[in-house]
C-alpha positions as CSV (number, residue, x, y, z in Angstrom):
1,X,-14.4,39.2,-4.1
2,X,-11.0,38.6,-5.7
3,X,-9.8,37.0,-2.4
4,X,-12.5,34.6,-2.3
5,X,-12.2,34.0,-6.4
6,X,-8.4,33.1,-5.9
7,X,-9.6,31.0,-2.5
8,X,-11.8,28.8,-4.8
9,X,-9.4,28.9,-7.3
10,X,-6.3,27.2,-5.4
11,X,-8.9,25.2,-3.9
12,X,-10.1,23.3,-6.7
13,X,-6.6,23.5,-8.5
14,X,-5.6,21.6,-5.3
15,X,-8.0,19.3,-4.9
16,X,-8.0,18.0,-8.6
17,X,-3.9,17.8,-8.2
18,X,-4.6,14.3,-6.6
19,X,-1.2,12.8,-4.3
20,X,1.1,12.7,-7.5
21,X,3.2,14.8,-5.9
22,X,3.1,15.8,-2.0
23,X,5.6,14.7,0.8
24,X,4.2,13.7,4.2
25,X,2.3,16.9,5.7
26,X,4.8,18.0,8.6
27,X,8.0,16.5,7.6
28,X,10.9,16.8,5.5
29,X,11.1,16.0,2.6
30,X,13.2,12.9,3.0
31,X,14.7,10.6,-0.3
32,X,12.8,7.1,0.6
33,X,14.7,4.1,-0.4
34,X,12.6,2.9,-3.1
35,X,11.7,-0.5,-1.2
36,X,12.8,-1.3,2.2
37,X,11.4,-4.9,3.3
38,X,13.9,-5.0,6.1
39,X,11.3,-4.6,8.7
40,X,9.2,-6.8,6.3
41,X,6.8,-9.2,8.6
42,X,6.7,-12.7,7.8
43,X,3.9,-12.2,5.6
44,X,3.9,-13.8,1.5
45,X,2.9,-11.1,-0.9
46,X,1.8,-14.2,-2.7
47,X,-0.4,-15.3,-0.1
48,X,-3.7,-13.8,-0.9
49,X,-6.0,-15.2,1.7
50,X,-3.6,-13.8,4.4
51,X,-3.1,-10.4,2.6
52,X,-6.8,-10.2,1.6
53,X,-7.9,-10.4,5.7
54,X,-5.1,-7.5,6.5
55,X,-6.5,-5.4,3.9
56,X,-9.7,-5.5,5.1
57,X,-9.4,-5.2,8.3
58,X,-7.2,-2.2,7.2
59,X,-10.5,-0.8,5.3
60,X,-12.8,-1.3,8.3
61,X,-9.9,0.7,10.3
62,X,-10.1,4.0,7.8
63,X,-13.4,3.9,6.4
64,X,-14.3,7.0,5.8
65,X,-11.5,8.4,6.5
66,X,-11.3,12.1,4.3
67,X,-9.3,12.8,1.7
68,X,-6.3,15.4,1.8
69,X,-3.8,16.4,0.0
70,X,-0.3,15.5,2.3
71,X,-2.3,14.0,4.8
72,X,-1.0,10.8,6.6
73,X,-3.5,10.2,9.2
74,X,-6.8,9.5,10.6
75,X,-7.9,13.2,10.3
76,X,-7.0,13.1,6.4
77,X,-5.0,10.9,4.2
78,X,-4.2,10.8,0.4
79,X,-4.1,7.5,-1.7
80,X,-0.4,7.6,-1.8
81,X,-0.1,7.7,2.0
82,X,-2.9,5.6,2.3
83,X,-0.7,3.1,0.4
84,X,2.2,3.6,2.1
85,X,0.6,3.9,5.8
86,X,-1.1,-0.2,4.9
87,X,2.3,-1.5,3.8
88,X,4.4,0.0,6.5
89,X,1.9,-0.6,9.3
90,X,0.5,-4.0,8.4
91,X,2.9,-5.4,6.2
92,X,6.2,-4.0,7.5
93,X,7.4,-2.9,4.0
94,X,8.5,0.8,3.8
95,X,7.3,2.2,0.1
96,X,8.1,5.4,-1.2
97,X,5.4,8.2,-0.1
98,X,4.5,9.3,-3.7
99,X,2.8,8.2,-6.2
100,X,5.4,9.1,-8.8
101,X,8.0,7.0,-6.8
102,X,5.5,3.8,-6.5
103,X,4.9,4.1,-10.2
104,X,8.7,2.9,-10.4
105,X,8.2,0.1,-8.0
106,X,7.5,-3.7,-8.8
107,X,7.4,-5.5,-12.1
108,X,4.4,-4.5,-14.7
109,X,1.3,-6.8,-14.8
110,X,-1.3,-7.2,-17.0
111,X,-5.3,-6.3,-15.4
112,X,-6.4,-9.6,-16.1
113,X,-3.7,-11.3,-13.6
114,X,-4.4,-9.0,-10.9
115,X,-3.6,-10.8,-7.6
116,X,-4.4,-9.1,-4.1
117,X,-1.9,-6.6,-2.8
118,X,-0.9,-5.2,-6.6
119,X,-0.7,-2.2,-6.9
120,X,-3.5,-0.6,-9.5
121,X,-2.9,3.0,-10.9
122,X,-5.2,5.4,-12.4
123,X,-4.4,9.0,-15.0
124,X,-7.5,11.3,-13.4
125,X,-6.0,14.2,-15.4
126,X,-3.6,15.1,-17.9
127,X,-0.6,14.7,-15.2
128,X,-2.4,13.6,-12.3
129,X,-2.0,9.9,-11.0
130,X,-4.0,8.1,-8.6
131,X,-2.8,4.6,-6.5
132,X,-4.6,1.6,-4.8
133,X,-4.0,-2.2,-3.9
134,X,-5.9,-4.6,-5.9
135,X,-8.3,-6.8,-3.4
136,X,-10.0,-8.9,-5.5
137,X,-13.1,-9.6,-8.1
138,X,-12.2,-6.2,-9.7
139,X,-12.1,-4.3,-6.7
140,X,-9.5,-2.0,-4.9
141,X,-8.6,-0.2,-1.5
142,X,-7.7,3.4,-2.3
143,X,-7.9,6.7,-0.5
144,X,-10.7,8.6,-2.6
145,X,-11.2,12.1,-3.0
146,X,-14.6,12.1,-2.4
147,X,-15.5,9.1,-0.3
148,X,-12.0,9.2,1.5
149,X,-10.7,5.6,2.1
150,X,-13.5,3.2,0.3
151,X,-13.3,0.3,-2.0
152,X,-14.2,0.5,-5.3
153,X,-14.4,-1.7,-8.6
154,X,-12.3,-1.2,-11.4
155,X,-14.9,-1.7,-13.8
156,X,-17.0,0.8,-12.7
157,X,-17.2,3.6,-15.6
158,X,-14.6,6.0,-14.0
159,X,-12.3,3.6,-13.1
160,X,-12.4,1.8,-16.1
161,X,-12.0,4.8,-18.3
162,X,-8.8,6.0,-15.6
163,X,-7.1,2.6,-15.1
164,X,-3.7,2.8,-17.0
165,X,-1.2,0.3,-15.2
166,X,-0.7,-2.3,-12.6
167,X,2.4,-3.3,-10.8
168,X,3.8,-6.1,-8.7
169,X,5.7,-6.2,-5.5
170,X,7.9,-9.0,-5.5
171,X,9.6,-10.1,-2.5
């Protein structure tokens, strides 16, 4: 019975820990430049028709796609890898893998001049942190812990109450 207490224990502790913290599942634990746009494609951040047509084509790609903690793939995937996964794959910009380290990224915005592609982040706990990319009328692409990779709207009564910050990526 004490197994099984701890079990459910270190379950939910882990599950309500959100991606604020977790490297890649299966590899080192590497320093990431904090912006790397080298391999950058030549796509405007600025461009939101453009951007809005990757991102959901991105969506229809992962929908559904469960949440993990560390995971960086089809099988599982947490909203910081999500975000880093959609900029490195469709966008050819590497971001860092955290959300702590995308936190320090981009230049602060206010909500009401969200553009597609910001990035929109969220306190779901006392030190837990939550990231997505701002699509449009309100809503967002994000890795969710219990829809997996869905798009949701900002205004919506959990998000609203969670939203703290908003950042650009300028390039």
């Amino acid at each position: 019975m004490k197994n099984k207490l701890w079990f459910v224990g270190w379950f939910v502790i882990m599950t309500l820990m959100g991606c604020t913290h977790v490297p890649e599942r299966g590899m080192a634990r590497a320093a990431y430049p904090q912006m790397d746009t080298s391999a950058a494609r030549d796509i405007n951040l600025s461009d939101s028709k453009s951007l809005k047509a990757i991102l959901y084509a991105q969506y229809e790609e992962w929908k559904g796609t469960p949440h993990q903690i560390g995971g960086l793939s089809r099988d599982s995937i947490d909203c910081s890898g999500f975000v880093h996964l959609t900029f490195k794959s469709k966008l050819g910009i590497v971001l860092p893998r955290s959300t702590d380290s995308l936190i320090e990224l981009g230049v602060h915005i206010d909500k009401d001049e969200l553009r597609t592609g910001d990035l929109v982040f969220f306190k779901t706990g006392k030190s837990l942190r939550h990231v997505g990319v701002y699509l449009e009328r309100g809503r967002f692409l994000h890795a969710s812990t219990r829809q997996g990779v869905a798009i949701s709207n900002l205004n919506s009564a959990y998000w609203k109450s969670a939203y703290w910050k908003a950042k650009r990526l300028e390039m």
